[in-house]
C-alpha positions in Angstrom: 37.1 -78.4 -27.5 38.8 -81.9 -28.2 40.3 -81.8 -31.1 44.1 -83.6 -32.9 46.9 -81.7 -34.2 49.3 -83.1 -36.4 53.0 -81.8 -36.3 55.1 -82.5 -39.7 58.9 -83.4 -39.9 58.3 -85.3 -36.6 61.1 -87.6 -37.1 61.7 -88.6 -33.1 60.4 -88.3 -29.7 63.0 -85.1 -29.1 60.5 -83.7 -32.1 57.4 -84.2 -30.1 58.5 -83.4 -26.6 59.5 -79.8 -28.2 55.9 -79.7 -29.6 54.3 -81.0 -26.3 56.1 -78.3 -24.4 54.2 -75.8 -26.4 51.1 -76.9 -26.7 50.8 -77.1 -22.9 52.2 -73.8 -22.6 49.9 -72.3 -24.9 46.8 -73.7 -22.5 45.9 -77.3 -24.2 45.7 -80.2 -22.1 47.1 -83.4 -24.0 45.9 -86.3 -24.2 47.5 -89.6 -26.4 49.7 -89.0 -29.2 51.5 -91.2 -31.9 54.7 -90.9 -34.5 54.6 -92.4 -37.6 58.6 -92.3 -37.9 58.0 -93.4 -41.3 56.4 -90.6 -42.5 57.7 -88.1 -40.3 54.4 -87.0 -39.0 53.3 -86.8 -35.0 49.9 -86.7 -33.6 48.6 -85.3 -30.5 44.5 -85.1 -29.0 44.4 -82.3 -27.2 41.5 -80.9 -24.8 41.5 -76.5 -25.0 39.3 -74.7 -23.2 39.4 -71.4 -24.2 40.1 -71.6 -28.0 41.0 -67.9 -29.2 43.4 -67.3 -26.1 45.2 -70.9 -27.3 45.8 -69.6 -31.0 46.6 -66.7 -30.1 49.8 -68.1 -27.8 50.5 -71.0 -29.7 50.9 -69.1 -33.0 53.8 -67.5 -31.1 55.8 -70.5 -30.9 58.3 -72.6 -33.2 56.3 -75.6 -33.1 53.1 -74.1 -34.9 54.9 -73.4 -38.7 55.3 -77.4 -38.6 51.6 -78.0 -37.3 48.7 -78.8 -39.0 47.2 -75.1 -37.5 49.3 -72.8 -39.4 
């Protein structure tokens, strides 16, 4: 599945490498991905292959209560 997740109170780069980390921990491949500093809000396209184990992971970690998935 190729799908984009946006991560609020992304402020910086140290923001999104934090997210990025878990994301690719939690099994998604990443793709592009953008800040919008001014709004505080990061973007990443992802690639997951198997859905259900991803969710299951990712809802584990710090960066999914500031993501678009929780």
């Amino acid at each position: 599945m190729r799908t984009s997740i946006r991560f609020y109170e992304c402020e910086h780069n140290g923001d999104m490498e934090n997210y990025l980390v878990d994301l690719k921990d939690s099994g998604a491949v990443i793709g592009d991905w953008t800040i919008d500093e001014d709004e505080e809000v990061g973007t990443v396209y992802v690639v997951i292959e198997d859905v259900e184990k991803f969710k299951t992971k990712f809802a584990e970690t710090v960066s999914y209560e500031f993501s678009s998935l929780a």
